[in-house]
C-alpha positions as CSV (number, residue, x, y, z in Angstrom):
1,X,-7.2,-14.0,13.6
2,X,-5.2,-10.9,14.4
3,X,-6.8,-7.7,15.7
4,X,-5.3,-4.4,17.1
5,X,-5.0,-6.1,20.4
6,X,-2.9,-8.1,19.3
7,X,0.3,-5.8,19.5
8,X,0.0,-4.8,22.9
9,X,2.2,-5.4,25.5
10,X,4.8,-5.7,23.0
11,X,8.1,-7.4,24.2
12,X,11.8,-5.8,23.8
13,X,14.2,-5.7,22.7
14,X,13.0,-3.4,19.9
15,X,14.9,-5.2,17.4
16,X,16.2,-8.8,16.7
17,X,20.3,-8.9,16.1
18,X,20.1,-9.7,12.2
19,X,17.4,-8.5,10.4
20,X,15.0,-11.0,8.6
21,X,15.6,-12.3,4.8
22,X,12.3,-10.2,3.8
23,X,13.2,-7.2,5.3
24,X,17.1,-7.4,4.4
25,X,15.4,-8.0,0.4
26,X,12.9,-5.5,0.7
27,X,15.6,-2.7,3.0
28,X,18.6,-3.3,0.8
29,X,17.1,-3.8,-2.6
30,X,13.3,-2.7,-2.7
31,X,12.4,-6.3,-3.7
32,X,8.8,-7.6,-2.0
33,X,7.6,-10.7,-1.3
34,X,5.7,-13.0,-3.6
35,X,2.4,-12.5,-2.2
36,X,2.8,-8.3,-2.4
37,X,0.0,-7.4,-4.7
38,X,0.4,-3.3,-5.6
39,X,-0.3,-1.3,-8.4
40,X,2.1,1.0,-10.4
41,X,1.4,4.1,-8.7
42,X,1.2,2.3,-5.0
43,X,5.1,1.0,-5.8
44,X,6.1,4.8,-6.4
45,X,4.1,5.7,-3.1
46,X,6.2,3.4,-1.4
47,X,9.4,3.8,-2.8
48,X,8.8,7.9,-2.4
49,X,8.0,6.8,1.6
50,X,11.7,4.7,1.6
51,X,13.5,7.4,0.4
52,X,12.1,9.3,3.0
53,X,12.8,7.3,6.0
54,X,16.2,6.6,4.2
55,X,17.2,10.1,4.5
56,X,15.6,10.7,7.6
57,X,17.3,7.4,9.6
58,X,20.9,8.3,7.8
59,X,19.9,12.2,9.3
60,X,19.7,10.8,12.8
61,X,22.7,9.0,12.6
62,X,21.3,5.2,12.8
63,X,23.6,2.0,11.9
64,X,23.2,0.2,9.2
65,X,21.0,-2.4,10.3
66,X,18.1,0.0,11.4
67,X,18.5,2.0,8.3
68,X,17.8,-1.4,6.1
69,X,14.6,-1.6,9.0
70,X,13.3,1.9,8.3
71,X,13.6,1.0,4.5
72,X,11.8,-1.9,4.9
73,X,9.2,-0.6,6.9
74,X,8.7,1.9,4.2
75,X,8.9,-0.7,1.0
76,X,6.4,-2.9,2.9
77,X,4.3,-0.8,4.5
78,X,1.3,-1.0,1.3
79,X,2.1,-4.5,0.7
80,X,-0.8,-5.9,0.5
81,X,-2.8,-2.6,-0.8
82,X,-4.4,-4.0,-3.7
83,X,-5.9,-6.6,-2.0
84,X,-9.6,-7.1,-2.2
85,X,-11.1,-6.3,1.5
86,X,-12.4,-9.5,1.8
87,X,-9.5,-11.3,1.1
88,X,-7.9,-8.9,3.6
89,X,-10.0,-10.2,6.4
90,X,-8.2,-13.5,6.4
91,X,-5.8,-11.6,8.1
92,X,-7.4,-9.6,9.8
93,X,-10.2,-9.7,12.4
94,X,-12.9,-7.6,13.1
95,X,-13.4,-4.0,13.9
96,X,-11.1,-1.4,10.8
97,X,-12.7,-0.5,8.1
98,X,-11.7,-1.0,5.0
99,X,-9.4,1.5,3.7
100,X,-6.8,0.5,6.8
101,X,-7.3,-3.2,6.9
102,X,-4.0,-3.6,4.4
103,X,-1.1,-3.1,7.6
104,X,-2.2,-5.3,9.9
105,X,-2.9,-7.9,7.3
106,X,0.8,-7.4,6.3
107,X,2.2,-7.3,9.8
108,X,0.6,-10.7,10.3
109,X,1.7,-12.0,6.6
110,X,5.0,-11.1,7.5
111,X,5.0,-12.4,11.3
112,X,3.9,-15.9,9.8
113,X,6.7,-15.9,7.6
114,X,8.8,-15.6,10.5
115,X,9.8,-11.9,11.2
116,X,10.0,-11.4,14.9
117,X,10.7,-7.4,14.9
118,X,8.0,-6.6,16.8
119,X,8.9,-2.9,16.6
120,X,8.9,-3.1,12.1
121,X,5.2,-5.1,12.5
122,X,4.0,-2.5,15.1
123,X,4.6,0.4,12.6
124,X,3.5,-1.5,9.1
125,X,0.4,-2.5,11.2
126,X,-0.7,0.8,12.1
127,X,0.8,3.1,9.1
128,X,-2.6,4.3,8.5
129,X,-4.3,4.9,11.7
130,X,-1.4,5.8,14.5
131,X,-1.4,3.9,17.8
132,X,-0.1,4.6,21.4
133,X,2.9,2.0,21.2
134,X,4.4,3.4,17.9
135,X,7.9,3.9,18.6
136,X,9.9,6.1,17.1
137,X,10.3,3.9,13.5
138,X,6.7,3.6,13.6
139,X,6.2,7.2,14.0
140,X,8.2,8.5,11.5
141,X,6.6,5.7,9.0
142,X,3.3,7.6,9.9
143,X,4.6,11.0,9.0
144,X,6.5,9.7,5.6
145,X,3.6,7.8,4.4
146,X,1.5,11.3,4.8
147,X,3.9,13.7,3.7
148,X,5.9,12.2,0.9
149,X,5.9,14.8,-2.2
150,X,3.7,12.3,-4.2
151,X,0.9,12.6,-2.1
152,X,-1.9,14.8,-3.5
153,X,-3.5,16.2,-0.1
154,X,-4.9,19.8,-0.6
155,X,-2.8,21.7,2.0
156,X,-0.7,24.9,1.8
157,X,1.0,23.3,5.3
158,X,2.8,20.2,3.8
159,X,6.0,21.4,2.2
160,X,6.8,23.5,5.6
161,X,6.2,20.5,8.0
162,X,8.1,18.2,5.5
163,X,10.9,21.0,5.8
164,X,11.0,20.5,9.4
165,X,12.1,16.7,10.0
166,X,13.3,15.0,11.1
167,X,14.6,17.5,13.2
168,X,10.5,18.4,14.8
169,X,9.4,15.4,14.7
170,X,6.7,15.4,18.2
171,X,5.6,18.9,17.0
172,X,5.2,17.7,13.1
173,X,3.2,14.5,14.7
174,X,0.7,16.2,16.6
175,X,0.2,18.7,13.6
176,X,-0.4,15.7,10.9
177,X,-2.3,13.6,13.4
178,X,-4.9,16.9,14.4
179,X,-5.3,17.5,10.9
180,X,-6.1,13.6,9.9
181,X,-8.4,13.6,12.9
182,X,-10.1,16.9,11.7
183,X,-10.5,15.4,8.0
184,X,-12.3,12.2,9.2
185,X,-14.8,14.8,11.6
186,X,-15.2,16.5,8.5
187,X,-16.6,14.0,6.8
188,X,-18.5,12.8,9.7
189,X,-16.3,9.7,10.0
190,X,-15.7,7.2,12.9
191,X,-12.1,7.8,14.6
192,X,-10.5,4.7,15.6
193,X,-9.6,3.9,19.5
194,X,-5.9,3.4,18.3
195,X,-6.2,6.7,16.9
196,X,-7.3,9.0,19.8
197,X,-4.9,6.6,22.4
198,X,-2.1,7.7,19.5
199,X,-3.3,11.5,20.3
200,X,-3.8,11.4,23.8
201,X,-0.4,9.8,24.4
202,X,1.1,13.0,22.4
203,X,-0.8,15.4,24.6
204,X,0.2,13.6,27.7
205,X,3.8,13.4,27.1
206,X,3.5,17.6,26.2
207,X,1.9,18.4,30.0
């Protein structure tokens, strides 16, 4: 079975030449595959996070076959949210806790039905918890899935650091990633290894 391990060492090229049937459905027309299992509010989470990476890749200028990706990513990403966490664990091995065990189990749903992008699996996997490889898609997959306008997080800061991709997005990271960190301290939670590699990385590439 899968676990965070599992992504290292990743192998390029960061994207395949045609994208995947699933992500083509689920980039071009929103549709998910038969085993997605969301509720109604999840599906308006995750279409707010694709219009959000929709704007943001078309911003940067990207062709049409990463903008589909970035869609996709976006579509997927909660797949599998509604899952029971046990069920989850058929996917996923040991070591996440519960609330975070829905993107790896979709990143290995999707990579036994054949997709091959590394760099889309990378960021659905770790949507929720940040991680050292995330590239660039995967990165701005993190901030949408935190900042979309749907999200009811109690802080004044949101609409400004929204306002500022995807123009900032380094700066915006390390400001949504301290203040994750400092919500799970707050409630004297564990912080996942793939969380503080994720930070560490930020603060290395800034000295």
């Amino acid at each position: 079975m899968p676990g965070l391990s599992d992504f290292s060492e990743l192998v390029w090229p960061r994207r395949p030449d045609t994208n995947h049937p699933l992500v083509e459905a689920a980039g071009v027309d929103g549709r998910l595959p038969d085993w997605a299992y969301v509720d109604g509010p999840r599906r308006e989470h995750m279409k707010r996070v694709a219009a959000l990476m929709d704007e943001w890749s078309a911003a940067l200028r990207l062709d049409d076959q990463d903008r589909v990706r970035w869609r996709a990513a976006a579509e997927l990403h909660d797949a599998m949210k509604s899952y029971d966490p046990g069920e989850l664990r058929i996917w996923v091995g040991p070591g996440l806790p519960d609330p975070v065990l829905h993107g790896p189990a979709c990143a290995d749903r999707l990579r036994r039905a054949g997709v091959d992008d590394e760099e889309l699996l990378l960021a659905i996997a770790f949507h929720s918890t940040g991680h050292p490889d995330l590239t660039e898609l995967g990165e701005y997959l993190y901030l949408a899935d935190f900042l979309e306008p749907g999200r009811k997080i109690r802080s004044s800061r949101l609409p400004d650091l929204l306002a500022r991709l995807p123009g900032e997005r380094e700066e915006v990271l390390i400001e949504v990633l301290g203040m994750r960190i400092g919500r799970l301290l707050d409630k004297r939670r564990p912080v996942l290894q793939a969380t503080m590699d994720f930070w560490n990385r930020l603060m290395g590439e800034r000295s």
